[in-house]
PyMOL CGO cylinders between C-alpha atoms (Angstrom):
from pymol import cmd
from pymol.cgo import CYLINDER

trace = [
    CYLINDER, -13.29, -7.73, -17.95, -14.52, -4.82, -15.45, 0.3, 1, 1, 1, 1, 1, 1,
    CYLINDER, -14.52, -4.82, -15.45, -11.92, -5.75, -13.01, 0.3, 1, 1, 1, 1, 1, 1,
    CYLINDER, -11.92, -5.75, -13.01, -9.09, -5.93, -15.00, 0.3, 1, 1, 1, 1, 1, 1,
    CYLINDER, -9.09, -5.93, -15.00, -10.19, -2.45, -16.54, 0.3, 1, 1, 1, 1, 1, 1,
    CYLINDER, -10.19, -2.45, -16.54, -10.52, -0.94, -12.77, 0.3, 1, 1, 1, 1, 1, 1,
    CYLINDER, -10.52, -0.94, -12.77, -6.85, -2.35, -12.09, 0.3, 1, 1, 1, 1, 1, 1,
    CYLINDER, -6.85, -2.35, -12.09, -5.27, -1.13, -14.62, 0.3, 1, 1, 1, 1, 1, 1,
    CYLINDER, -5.27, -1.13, -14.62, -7.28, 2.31, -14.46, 0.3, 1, 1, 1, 1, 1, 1,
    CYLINDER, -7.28, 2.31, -14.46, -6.48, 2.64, -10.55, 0.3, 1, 1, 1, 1, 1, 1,
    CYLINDER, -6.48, 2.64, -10.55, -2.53, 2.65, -11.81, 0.3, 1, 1, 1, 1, 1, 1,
    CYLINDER, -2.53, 2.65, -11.81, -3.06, 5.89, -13.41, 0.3, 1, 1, 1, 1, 1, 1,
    CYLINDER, -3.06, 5.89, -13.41, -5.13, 7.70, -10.68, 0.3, 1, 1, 1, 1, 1, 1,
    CYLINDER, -5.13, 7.70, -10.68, -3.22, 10.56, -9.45, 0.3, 1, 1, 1, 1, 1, 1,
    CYLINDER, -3.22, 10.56, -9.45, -5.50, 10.83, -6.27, 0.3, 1, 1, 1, 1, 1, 1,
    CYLINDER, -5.50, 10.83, -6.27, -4.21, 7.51, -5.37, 0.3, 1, 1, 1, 1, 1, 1,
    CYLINDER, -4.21, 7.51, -5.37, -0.12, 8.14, -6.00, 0.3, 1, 1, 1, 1, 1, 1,
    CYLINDER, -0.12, 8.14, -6.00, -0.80, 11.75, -4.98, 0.3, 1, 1, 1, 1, 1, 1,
    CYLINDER, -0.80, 11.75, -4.98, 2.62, 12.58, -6.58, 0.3, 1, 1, 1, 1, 1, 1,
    CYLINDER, 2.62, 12.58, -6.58, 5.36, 11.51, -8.25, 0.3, 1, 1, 1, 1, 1, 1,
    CYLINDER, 5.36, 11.51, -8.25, 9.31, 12.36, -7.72, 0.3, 1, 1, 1, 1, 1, 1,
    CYLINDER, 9.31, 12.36, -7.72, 11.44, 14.96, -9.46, 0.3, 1, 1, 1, 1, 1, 1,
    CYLINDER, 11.44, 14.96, -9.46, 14.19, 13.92, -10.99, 0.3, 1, 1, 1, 1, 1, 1,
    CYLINDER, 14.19, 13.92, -10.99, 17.76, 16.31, -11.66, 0.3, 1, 1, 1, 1, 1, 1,
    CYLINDER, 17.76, 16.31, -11.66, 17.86, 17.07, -8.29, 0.3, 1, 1, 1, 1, 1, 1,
    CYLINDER, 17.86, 17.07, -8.29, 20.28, 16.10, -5.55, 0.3, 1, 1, 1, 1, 1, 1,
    CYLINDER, 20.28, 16.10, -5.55, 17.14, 15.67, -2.92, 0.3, 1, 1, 1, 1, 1, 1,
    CYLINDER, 17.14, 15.67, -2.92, 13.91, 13.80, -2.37, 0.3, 1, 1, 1, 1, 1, 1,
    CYLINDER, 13.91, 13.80, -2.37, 11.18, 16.24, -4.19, 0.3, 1, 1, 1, 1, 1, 1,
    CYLINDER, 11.18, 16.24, -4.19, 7.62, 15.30, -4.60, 0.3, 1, 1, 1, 1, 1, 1,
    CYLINDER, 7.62, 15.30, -4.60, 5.19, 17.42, -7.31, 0.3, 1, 1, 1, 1, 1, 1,
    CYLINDER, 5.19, 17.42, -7.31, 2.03, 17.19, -6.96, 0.3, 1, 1, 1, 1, 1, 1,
    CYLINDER, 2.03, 17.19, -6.96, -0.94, 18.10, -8.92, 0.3, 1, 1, 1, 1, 1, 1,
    CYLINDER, -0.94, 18.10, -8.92, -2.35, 21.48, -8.77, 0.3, 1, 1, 1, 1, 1, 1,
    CYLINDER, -2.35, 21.48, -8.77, -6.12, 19.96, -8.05, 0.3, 1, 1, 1, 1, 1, 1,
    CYLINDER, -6.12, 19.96, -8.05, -4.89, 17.52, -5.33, 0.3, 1, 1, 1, 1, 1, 1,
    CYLINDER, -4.89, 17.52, -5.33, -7.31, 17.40, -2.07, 0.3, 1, 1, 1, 1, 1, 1,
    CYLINDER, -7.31, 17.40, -2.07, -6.22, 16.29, 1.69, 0.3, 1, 1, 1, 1, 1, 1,
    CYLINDER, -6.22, 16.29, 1.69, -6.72, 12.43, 0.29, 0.3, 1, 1, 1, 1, 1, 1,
    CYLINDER, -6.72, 12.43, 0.29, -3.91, 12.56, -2.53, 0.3, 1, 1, 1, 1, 1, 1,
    CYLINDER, -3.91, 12.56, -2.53, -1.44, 15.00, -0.36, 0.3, 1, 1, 1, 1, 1, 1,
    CYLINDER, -1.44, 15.00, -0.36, -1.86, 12.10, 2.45, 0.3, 1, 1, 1, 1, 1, 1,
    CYLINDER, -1.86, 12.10, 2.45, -0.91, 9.77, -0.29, 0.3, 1, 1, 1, 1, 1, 1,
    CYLINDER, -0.91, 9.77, -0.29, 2.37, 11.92, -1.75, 0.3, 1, 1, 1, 1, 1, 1,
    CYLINDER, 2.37, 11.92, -1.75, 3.25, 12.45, 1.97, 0.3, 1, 1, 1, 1, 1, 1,
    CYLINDER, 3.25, 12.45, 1.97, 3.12, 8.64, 2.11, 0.3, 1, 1, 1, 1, 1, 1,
    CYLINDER, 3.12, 8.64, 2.11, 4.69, 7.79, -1.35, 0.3, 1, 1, 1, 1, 1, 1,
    CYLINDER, 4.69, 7.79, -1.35, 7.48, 10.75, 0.18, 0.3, 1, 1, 1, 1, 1, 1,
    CYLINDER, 7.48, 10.75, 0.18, 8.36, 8.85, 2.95, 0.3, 1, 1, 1, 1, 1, 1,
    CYLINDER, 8.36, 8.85, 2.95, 8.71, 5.44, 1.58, 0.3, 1, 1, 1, 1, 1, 1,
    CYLINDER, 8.71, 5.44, 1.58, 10.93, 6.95, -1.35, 0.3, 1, 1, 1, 1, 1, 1,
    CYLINDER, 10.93, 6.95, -1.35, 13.26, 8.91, 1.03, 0.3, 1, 1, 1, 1, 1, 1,
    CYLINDER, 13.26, 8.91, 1.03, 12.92, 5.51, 3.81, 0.3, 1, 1, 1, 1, 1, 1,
    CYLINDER, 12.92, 5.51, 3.81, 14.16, 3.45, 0.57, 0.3, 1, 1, 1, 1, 1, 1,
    CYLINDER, 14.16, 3.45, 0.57, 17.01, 5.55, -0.97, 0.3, 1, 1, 1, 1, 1, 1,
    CYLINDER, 17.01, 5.55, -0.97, 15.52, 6.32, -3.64, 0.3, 1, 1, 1, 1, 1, 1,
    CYLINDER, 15.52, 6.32, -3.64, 17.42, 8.99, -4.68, 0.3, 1, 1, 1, 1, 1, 1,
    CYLINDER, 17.42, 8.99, -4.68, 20.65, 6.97, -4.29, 0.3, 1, 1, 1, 1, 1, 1,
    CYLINDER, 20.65, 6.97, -4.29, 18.90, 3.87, -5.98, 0.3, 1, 1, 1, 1, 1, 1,
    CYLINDER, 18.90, 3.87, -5.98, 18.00, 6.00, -8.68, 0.3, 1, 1, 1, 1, 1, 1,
    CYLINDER, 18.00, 6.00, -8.68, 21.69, 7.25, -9.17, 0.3, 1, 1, 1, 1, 1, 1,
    CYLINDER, 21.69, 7.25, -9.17, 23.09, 3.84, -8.74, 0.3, 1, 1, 1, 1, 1, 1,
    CYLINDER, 23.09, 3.84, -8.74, 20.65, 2.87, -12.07, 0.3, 1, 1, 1, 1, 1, 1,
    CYLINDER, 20.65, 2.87, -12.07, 21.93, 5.38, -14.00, 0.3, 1, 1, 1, 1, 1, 1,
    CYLINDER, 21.93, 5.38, -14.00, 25.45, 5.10, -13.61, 0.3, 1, 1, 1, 1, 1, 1,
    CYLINDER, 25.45, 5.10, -13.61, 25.19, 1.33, -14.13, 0.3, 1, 1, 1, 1, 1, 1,
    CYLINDER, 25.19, 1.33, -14.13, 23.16, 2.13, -17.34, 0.3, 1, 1, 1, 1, 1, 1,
    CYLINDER, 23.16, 2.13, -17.34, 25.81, 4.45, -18.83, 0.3, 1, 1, 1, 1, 1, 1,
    CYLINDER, 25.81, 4.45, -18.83, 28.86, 1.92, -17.44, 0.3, 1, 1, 1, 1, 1, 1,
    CYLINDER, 28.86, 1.92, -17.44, 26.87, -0.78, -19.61, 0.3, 1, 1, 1, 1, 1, 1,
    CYLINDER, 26.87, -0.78, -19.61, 26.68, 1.73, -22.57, 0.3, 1, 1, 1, 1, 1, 1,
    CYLINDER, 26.68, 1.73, -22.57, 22.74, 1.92, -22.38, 0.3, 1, 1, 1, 1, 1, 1,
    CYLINDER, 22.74, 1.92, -22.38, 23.11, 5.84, -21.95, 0.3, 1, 1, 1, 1, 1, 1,
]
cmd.load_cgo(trace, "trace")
């Protein structure tokens, strides 16, 4: 059961994620947390690139208007 338990604990470890994206804004905007060290900036650096590299904020958008077109608003 101790492995499971790490998995699912190492999905909720900020140092590994580093950040997470801001949504509302027309941009690619990472927060991250106050106590982060070089590791987890690395990591939202990272996370940054792969969400801007991916469209996220277009991706995002897309999901939302197809939401609201399907009347899940």
């Amino acid at each position: 059961m101790w492995p499971a338990m790490k998995r699912v604990m190492g999905r909720f470890d900020w140092e590994k994620y580093g950040g997470s994206p801001v949504l509302g804004v027309n941009g690619s905007v990472v927060k991250v947390h106050g106590r982060s060290k070089a590791n987890a900036i690395a990591h939202a650096i990272t996370g940054a690139a792969n969400f801007i590299e991916r469209n996220g904020v277009d991706r995002i958008r897309e999901e939302i208007a197809r939401g609201v077109q399907n009347g899940n608003d």
